[in-house]
C-alpha positions in Angstrom: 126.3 166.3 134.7 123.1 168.1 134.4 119.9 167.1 135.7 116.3 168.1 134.6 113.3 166.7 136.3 110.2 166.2 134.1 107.0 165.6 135.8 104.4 164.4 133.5 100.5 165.4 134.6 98.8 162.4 133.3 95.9 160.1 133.0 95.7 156.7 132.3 92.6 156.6 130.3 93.9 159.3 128.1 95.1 158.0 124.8 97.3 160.8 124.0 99.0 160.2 127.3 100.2 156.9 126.0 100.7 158.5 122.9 103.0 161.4 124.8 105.1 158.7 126.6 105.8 157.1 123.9 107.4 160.3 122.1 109.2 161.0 125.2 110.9 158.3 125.4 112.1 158.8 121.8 113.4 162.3 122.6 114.8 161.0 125.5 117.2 158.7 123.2 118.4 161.9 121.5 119.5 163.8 124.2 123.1 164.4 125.3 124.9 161.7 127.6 125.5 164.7 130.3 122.0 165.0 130.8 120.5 163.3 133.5 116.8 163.1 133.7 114.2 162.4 136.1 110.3 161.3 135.3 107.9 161.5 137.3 104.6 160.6 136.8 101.6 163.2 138.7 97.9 162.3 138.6 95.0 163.8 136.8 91.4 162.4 136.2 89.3 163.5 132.7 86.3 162.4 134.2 86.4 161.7 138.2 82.4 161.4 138.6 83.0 157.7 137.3 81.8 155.4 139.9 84.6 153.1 141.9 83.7 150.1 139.2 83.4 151.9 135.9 81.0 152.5 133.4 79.5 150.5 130.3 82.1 151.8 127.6 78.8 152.0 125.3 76.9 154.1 127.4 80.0 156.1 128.3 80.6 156.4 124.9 76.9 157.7 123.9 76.5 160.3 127.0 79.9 162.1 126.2 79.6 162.0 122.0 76.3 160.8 121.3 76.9 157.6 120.3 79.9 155.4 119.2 80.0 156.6 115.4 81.2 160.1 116.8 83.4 158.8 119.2 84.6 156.4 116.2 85.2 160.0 114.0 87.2 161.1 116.8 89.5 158.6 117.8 90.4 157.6 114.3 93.5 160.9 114.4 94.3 158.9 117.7 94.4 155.5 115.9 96.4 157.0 113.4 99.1 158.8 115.5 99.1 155.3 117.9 100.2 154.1 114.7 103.2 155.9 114.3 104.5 155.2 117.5 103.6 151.6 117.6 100.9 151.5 119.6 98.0 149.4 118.3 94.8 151.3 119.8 92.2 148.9 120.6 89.2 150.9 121.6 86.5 148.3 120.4 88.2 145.8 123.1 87.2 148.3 126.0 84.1 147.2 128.1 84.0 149.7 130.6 85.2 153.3 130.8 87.3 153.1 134.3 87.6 155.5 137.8 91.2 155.9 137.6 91.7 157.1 141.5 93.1 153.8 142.4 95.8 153.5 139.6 96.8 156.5 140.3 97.1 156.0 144.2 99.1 153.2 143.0 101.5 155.4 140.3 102.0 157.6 143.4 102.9 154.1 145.4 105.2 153.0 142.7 107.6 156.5 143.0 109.3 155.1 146.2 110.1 151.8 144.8 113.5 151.7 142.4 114.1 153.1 139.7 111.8 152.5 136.6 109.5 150.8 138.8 106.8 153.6 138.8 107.5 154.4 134.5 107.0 150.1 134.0 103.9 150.3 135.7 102.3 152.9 134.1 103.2 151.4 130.6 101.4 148.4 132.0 98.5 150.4 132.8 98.1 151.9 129.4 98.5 148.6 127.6 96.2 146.8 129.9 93.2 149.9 129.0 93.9 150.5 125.5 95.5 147.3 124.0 94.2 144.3 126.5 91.0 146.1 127.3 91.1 145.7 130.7 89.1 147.5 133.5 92.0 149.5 135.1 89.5 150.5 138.5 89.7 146.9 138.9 91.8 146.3 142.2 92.5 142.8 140.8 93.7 144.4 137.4 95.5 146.8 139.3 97.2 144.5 141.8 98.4 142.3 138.5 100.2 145.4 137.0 101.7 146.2 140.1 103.5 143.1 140.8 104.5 142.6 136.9 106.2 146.2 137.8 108.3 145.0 140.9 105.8 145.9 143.5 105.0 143.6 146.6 101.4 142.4 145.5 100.3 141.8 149.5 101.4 145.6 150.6 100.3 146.7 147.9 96.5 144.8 148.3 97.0 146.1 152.1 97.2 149.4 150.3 94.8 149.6 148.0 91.8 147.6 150.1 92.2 150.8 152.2 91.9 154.6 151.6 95.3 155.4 151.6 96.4 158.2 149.8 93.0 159.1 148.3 92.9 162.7 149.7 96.7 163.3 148.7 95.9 162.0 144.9 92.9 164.8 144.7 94.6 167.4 146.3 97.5 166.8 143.6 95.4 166.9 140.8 93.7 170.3 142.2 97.4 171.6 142.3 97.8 170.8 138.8 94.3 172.6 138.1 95.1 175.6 139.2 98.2 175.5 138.1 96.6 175.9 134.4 96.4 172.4 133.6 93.2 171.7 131.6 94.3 168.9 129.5 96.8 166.5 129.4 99.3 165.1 129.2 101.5 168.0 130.2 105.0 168.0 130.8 106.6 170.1 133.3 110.3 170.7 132.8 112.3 171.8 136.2 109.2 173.0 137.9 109.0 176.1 136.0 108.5 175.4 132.0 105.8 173.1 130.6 104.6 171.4 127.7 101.3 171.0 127.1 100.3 167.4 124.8 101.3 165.2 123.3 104.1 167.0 121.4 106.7 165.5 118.5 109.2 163.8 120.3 111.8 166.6 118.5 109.6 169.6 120.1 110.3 167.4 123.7 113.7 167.0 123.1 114.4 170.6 122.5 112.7 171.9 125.0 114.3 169.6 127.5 117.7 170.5 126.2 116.4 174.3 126.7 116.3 173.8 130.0 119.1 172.4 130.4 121.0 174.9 128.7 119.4 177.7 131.4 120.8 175.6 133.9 124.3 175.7 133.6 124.6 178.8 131.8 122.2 180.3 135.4 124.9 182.2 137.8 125.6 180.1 141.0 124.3 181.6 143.7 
């Protein structure tokens, strides 16, 4: 058995990350049964100057494109490649463009419960902001996610009322900065190889079975 960790730099505001998990988890179903992977899910924020409750989506909208038109012009390649992978975009639903600090403190929370526990709640995350239009810097929002994920709602509320984790969360996205990551998502194979967006889920596969392939071919030491 081979094993190859894949640690995905990630926001949950970005639509492309929703878009990139969704292709991974296609190329994931091609890969060999002798593989044996690991996700994890690292922190990044497009826009941490967002206050703790959010912005008006509208006004977001008009300071970073100049209105909703443009942003309109934009997304419509994201509606369309949503498509493909069975997501149903639903950018008009969004009220307020969210801080995500918190769900990220909680992403981070998630990795020491079982298995799949941190991967279900950041699906939840990404449906609640894109499909539901939800305000994912809520605490109630987030507190909802985490206990449809398998997380103790009162720890985590202990949690999350606090500032637990906060400095740990920016400190790991200024890693990934200066690491050379300037958009995401962006996949990081082993610790040493990445790839950056939200790539076809064949150009995942093969470059997960790349790795792979280094590894047991690699002399033992």
């Amino acid at each position: 058995m081979t094993a190859v960790n894949i640690d995905i730099v990630s926001d949950v505001m970005c639509p492309w990350c929703y878009i990139g998990k969704k292709r991974l988890e296609e190329a994931l179903k091609d890969l060999p049964e002798n593989l044996e992977i690991d996700v994890r899910w690292r922190p990044y924020q497009l826009d941490p100057t967002l206050p703790k409750e959010g912005k008006d989506r509208k006004q977001y909208l008009e300071e970073k494109f100049g209105g909703s038109e443009r942003a309109t012009q934009i997304y419509s390649a994201i509606v369309d490649a949503g498509r493909e992978e069975d997501i149903p975009f639903n950018f008009g639903g969004i009220e307020v463009s969210p801080n995500t600090l918190d769900a990220h403190r909680l992403i981070r929370w998630a990795a020491s419960e079982a298995p799949g526990v941190q991967d279900r709640l950041v699906d939840l995350l990404f449906r609640d902001y894109f499909i539901e239009g939800k305000n994912i810097g809520d605490n109630a929002v987030l507190l909802d996610a985490a206990e449809l994920a398998g997380m103790d709602r009162a720890i985590t509320e202990s949690l999350l009322t606090g500032t637990a984790d906060c400095l740990e969360v920016e400190q790991e996205i200024e890693v990934a900065r200066k690491m050379g990551v300037t958009g995401v998502p962006c996949f990081i194979l082993d610790n040493k190889y990445a790839v950056m967006g939200a790539q076809a889920s064949d150009v995942l596969a093969n470059a997960i079975r790349d790795v792979a392939k280094k590894k047991e071919t690699a002399p033992s030491d």
